[in-house]
N, C-alpha and C positions, 0 to 999 in steps of 0.2 A: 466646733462641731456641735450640732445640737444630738438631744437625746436619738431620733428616731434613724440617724446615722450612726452614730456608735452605737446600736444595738442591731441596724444589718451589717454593719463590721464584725462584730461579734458571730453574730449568727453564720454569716462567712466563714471564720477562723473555724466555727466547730463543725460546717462542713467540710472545710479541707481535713481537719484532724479527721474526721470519723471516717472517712473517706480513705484516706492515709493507713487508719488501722486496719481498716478494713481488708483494703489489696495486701498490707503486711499479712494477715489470715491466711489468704488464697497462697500469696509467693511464698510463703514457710510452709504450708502444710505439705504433707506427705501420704503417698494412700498406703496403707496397712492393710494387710490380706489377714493377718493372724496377730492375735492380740491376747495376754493374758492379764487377768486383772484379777490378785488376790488381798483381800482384807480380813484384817484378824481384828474381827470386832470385839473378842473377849478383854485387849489390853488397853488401860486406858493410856490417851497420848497428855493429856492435860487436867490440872484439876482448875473448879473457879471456888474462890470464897465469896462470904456473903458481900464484898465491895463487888464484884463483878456487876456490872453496867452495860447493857448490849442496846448498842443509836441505830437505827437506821435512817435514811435518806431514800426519800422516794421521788418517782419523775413526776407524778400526778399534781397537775397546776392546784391553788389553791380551793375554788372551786368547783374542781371533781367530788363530786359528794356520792356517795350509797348509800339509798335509801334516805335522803335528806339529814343524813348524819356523816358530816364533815370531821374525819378526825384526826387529820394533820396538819389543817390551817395553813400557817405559812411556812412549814416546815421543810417542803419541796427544794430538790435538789435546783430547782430554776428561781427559786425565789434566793438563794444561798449563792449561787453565781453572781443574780445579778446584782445583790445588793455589796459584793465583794466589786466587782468590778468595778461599779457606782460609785463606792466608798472610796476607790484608790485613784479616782481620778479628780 
C-alpha cells in the first residue's frame, strides 16, 4: 500500500471510532429534570511538588500560527499519530 492509502485508511478508522463514540453519547445519556452539584472548594484533593510536569497535546496542525508566532511546532496530537503509525509499520 502506498502512503496516500494508508492515511485514507486511517482517516476512515477515526471516522468510524468518532462516530461510534459519538451515537455511544446520544444511546447513554439521560434527561435530568433536577440536578444538584456541590463543591467544597475549601478542601484540598491533591498536592504537587516541585517534580510536577503538566504536557499537553493539541489538535492545531503544525502551521496554525497566531500572529506569526508558532508555538507548538510539531507537537500536535496529528503530527504524534501519524508518526506512531508510520513508525509501526
Amino acid at each position: 500500500m502506498d502512503a496516500t492509502t494508508i492515511d485514507s485508511v486511517i482517516m476512515r478508522l477515526y471516522l468510524a471510532l468518532f462516530l461510534f463514540l459519538a451515537s455511544l453519547q446520544v444511546a447513554l445519556s439521560k434527561d435530568i429534570e433536577h440536578g444538584l452539584l456541590l463543591v467544597n472548594g475549601a478542601q484540598a484533593k491533591a498536592v504537587t511538588d516541585d517534580n510536577f510536569i503538566c504536557a499537553t497535546i493539541d489538535w492545531w496542525p503544525h502551521d496554525k500560527c497566531n500572529d506569526g508566532y508558532c508555538s507548538w511546532g510539531d507537537s500536535s496530537i496529528v503530527n504524534l499519530v501519524s508518526s506512531f503509525v508510520f513508525s509501526s509499520v
